[in-house]
C-alpha positions as CSV (number, residue, x, y, z in Angstrom):
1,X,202.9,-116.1,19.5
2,X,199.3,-115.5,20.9
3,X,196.5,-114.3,18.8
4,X,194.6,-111.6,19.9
5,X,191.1,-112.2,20.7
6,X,187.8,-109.6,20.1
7,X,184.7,-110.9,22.1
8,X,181.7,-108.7,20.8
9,X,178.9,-109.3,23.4
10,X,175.3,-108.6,21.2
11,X,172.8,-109.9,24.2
12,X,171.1,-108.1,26.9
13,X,172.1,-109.9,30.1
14,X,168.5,-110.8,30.8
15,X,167.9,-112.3,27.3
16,X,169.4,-115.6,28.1
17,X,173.2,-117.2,29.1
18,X,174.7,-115.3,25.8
19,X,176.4,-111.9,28.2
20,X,177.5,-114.0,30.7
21,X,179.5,-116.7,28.1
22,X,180.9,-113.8,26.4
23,X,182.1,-112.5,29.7
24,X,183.3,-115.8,30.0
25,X,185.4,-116.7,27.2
26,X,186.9,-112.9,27.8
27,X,188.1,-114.0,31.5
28,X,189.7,-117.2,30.7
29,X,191.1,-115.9,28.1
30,X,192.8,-112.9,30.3
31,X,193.6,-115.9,32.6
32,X,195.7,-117.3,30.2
33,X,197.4,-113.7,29.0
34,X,195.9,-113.6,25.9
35,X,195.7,-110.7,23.8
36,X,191.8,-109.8,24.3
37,X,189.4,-107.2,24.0
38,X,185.4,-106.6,24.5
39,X,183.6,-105.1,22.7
40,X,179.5,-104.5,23.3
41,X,177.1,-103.9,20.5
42,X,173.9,-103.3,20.2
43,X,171.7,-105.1,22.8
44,X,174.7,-105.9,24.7
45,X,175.1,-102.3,25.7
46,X,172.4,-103.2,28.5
47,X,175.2,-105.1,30.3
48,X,177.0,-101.6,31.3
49,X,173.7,-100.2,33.0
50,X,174.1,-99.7,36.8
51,X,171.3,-101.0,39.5
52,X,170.3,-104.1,37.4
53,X,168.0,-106.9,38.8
54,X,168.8,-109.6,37.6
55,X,167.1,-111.5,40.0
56,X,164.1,-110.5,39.2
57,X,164.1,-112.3,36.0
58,X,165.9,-115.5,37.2
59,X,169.4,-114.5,35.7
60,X,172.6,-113.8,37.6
61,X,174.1,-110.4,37.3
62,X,176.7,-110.0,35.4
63,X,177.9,-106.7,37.2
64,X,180.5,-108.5,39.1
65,X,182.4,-110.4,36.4
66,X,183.0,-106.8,34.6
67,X,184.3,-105.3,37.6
68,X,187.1,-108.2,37.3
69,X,187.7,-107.4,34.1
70,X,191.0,-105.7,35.1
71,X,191.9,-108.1,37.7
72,X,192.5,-110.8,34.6
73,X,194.3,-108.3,32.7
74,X,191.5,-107.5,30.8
75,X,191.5,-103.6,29.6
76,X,190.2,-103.1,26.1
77,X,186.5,-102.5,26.8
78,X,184.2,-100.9,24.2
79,X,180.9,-100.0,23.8
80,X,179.4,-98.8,20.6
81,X,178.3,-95.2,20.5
82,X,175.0,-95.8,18.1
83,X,174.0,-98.8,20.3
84,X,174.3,-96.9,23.9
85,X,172.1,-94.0,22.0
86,X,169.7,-95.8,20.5
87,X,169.0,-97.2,24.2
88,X,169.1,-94.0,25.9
89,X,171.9,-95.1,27.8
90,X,174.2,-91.9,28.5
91,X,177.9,-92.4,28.2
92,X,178.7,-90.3,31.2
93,X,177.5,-93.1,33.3
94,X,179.7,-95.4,32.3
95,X,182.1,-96.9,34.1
96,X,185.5,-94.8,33.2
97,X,187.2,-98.2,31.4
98,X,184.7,-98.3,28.8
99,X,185.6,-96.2,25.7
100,X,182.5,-95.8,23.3
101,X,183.1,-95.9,19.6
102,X,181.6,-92.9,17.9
103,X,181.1,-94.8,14.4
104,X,180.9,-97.8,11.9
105,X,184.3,-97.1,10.7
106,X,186.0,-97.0,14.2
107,X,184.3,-100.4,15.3
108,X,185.5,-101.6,11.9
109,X,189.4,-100.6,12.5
110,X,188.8,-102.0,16.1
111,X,187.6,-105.5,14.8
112,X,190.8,-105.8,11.7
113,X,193.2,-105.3,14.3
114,X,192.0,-108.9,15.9
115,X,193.4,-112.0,14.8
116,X,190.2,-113.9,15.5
117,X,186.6,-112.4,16.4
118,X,183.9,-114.0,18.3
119,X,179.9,-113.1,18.3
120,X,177.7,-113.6,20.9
């Protein structure tokens, strides 16, 4: 039996190779059909803004790997609802696959039902 896998992603994309090896570990593991979900937190909310440059600060976007989220059979996609506040970003521009979690408590139920948790 496979254990399910949460990936919480805690970086900005631009603060160094921390989003894009959470993004990752969360496509090989949907490559192999494992039980896995994403979850981003606090700076890691930046990764779900629209019209990033990445270039401009010598990283590579990470826009196109969350696209193919789905294509690896990747659908549990979360953002928390405190972190996308704080940073002004509105949840009516996210993309329609990411469900924000309104509080501590819900982010805590989402994280028990994981076999194993990872923090990047």
């Amino acid at each position: 039996m496979s254990k399910s896998l949460l990936i919480i992603s805690r970086q900005a994309p631009w603060s160094g190779p921390g989003a894009r090896e959470a993004l990752d570990i969360v496509l090989a593991a949907g490559a192999f059909d494992l039980p896995v979900a994403l979850l981003f937190l606090d700076d890691g909310v930046f990764q779900l803004q629209a019209g990033q440059t990445a270039g401009a600060v010598q990283q590579k976007d990470v826009t196109a790997n969350l696209k193919a989220l789905p294509m690896f059979g990747v659908e549990e996609l979360y953002a928390c609802g405190h972190s996308l506040q704080q940073r002004g970003i509105c949840t009516a521009t996210l993309d329609e696959a990411i469900e924000p979690l309104a509080s501590g408590a819900d982010i805590a139920a989402l994280i028990a039902r994981y076999d194993q948790v990872i923090t990047i």
